[in-house]
N, C-alpha and C positions, 0 to 999 in steps of 0.2 A: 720052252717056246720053240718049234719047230722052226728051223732053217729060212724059209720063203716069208714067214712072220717076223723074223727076229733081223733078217733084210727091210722090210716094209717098213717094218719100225724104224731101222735106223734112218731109213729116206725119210721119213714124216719130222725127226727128230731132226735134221739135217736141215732139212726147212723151214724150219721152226727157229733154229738158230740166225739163218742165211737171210731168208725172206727180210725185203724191208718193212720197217713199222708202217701198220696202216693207221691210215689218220683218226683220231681220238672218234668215239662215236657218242651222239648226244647223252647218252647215259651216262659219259663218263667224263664230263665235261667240268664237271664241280669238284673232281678231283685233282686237275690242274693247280700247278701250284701257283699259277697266279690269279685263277681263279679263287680259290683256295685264299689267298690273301687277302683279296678282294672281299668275298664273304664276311672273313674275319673283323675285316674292318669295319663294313656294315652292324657287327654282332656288338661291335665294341663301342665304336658312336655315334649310332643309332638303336640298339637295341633291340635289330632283329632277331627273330629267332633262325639260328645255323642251321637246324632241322628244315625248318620252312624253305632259308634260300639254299638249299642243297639241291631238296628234291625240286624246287623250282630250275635250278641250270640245269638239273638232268633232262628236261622236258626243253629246254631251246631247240631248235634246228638253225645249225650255221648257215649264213646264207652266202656263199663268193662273189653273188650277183650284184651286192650290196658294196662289195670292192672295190668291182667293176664300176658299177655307177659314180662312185664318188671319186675313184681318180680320173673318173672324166668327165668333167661339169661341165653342162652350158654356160656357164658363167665366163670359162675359160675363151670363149671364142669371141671375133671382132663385135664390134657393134651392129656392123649391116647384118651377121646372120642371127644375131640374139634378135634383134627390132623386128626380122621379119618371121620370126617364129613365135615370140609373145603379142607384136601388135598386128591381130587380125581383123579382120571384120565381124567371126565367127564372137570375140571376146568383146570388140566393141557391142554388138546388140544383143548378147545376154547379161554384158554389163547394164546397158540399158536399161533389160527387163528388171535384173536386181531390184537397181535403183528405185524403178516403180514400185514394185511390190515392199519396199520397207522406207520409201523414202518418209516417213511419218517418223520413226526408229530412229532413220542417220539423220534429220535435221535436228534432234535431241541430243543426238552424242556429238554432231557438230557442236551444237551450243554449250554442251557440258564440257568437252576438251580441247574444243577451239580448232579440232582435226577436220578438212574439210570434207565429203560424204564421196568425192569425185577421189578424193587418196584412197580410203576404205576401201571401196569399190575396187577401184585400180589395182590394191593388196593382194584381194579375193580372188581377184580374176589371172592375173599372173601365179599364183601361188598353186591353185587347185581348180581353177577356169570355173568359179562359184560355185567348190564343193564337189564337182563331179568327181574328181582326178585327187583324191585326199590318201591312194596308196594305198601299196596290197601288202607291204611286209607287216609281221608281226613285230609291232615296236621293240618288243622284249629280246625277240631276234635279234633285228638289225644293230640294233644298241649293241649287245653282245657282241655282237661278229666284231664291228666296228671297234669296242671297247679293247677288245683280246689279240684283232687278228692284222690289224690296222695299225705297226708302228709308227706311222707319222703322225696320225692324232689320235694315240691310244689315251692320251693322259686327258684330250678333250671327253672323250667316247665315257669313259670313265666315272668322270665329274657326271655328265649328261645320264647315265645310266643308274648312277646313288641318286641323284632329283626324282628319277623316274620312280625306281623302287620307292622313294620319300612319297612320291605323287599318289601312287596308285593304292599305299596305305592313310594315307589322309581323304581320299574319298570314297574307301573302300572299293574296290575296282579289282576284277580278275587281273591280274600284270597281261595272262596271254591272251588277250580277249583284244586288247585298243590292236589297231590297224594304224600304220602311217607311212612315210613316206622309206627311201633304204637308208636314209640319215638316222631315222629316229623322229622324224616331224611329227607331231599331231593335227588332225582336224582339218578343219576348213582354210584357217590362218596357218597350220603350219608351224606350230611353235614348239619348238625345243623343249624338254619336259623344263627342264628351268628358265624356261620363260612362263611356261605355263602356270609352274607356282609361281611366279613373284609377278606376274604381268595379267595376269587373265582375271578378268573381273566378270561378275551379273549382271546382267540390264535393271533385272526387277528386285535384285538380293535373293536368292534362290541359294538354296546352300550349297548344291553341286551345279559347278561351271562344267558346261558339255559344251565344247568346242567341237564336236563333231556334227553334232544338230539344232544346236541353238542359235538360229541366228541373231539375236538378236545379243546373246552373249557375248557370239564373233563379233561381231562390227564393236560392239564396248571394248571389247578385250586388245583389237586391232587400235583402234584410237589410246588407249590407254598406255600399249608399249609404247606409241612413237610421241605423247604428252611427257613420259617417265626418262624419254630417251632426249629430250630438250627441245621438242616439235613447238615454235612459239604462233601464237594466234596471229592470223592476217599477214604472216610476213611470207616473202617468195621463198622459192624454192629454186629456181636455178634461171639464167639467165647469158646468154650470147654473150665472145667476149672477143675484143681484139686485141690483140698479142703485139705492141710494136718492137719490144725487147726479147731474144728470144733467150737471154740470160734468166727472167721472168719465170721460165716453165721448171726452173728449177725447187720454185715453187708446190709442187705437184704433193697435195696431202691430203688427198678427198676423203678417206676413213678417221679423221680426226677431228675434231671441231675448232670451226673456224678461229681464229687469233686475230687475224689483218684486218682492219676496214676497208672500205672501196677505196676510201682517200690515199691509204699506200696504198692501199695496190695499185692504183694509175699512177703514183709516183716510181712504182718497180717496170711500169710498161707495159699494163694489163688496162684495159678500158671497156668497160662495162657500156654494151651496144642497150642504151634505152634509161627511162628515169629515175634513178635507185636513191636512197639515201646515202649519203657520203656514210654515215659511219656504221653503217650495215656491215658484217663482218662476211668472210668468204673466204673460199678457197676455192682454186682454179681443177678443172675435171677434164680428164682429155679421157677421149672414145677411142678408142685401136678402128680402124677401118684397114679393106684392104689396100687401098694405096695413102692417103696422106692424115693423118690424126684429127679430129675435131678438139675441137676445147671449149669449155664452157665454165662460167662463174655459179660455183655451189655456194649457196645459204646456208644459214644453220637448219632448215626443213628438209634441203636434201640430205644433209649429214644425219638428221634423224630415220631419216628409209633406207640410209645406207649401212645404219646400224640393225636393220631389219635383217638386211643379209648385206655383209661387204664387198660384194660386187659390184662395181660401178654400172656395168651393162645392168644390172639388175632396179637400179635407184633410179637408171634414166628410161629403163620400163616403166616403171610406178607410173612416174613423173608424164612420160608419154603418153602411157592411154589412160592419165587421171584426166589430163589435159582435152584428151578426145571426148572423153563422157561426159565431161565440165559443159564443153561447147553443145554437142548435143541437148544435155539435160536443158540448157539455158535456151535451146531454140525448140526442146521439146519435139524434136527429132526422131520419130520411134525409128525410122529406117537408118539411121546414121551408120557414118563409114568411115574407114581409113582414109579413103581417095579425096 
């Protein structure tokens, strides 16, 4: 090797050593060892074939954007900026139109699961503003990303990722083909692939549930998690409350379901503003705003939407513009509004 080559070489070799690792590239993704585990485990119980999910991680594209979004939820913010960015005008009257267009549908799944058609709606339109906005990542992605790259809930990402792979083989389904949210959401409802298997049901009994175009599947599959989730017929959902004890807010356990009746609780210094059942059970809900806390008394109906997603901003959206479409529907309002 002449002189000037056996220099060149040694620089290329030198960098070669030096340079740092560049970040794994999708091909080579399934050889990760905790992918690699991951796989494994699938092969062993489940029965996948290793072949099959190999060359399927090879074919992922990480997404960081997917990261990005979920260390920083809307969820996290006061209640005046979530209320005025879910409850518009915009979602009140295509809620409306909804409503129209299947109200034949939601007074059926009203009657079958006791959910009222003004929650459904409410669901719909917070989640994906009725389907428009149902998300551009490749579920099989984000799942991934999240599953691997995402210590804080890698072990949730995980769980959520074996449903999906389960999912997508039980109704034969490409894995890279479904589209959702950078969570990993499906469809219209937004449901977690394990909700998806154990919560999603058919309107007419059709063998394959498509949450992504069937609405009629949606609205069943929506009443059906929050019926499963302890959603009880004709009872409130949340209610104004005065605080004379403020030892009382010690209280605070909205993501749980209720224990207390109203009868303690106005013996602990909570007083439910309007006419309830004494032995109605609840638990007290405070709203972050920017200067002083709201609080309100949750039912067992809010604890069911709050198991939809556990953000309280999120349960007192439902609850807000179910409330909006309620009034309207009932005065037959096609122009209704926030104001």
């Amino acid at each position: 090797m002449r002189a000037p080559l056996k220099k060149a070489f040694a620089v290329f070799c030198f960098f070669c050593l030096t340079a740092p690792a560049l970040p794994l590239q999708a091909a080579e993704l399934s050889q990760r060892p905790d992918v690699q585990a991951f796989i494994q485990t699938m092969v062993k119980e489940d029965n996948f074939d290793a072949k099959y999910l190999n060359h399927l991680f090879d074919q992922v594209d990480l997404q960081p954007e997917a990261i990005k979004s979920i260390s920083n939820p809307a969820e996290d913010k006061d209640w005046l900026f979530y209320k005025n960015f879910f409850i518009s005008d915009g979602r009140v009257v295509e809620g409306y139109r909804f409503w129209q267009k299947h109200y034949k549908v939601l007074a059926n799944i009203q009657e079958q699961y006791g959910v009222p058609a003004s929650v459904i709606v409410a669901i719909l339109g917070v989640e994906t503003f009725y389907g428009e906005r149902q998300g551009d990542y490749r579920v099989m992605d984000a799942l991934t990303t999240l599953a691997f790259e995402y210590p804080p809930r890698a072990k949730f990402f995980r769980r959520e990722l074996a449903e999906y792979l389960r999912l997508v083989r039980e109704h034969h389904l490409a894995p890279l083909y479904l589209k959702g949210s950078y969570a990993g959401a499906i469809g219209m409802p937004q449901f977690m692939p394990s909700s998806y298997r154990y919560y999603a049901v058919t309107y007419e009994g059709t063998h394959y549930i498509n949450l992504q175009k069937n609405e009629d599947d949606i609205m069943a599959s929506v009443a059906n998690y929050l019926k499963k989730n302890g959603w009880k017929r004709d009872e409130p959902i949340i209610a104004e409350v005065t605080v004379s004890k403020k030892s009382a807010l010690t209280l605070l356990r909205p993501n749980v379901p209720p224990t207390k009746t109203l009868k303690q609780l106005s013996a602990l210094g909570l007083q439910v503003d309007g006419d309830y059942d004494a032995n109605l059970k609840a638990n007290i809900v405070r709203l972050n705003m920017p200067e002083e806390p709201l609080y309100y008394m949750g039912f067992n109906n809010f604890y069911a939407i709050a198991r939809y997603n556990t953000s309280i901003n999120y349960a007192m959206a439902v609850y807000t513009l179910s409330s909006i479409l309620d009034q309207c529907w009932q005065e037959k309002v096609k122009s209704c509004s926030i104001a």
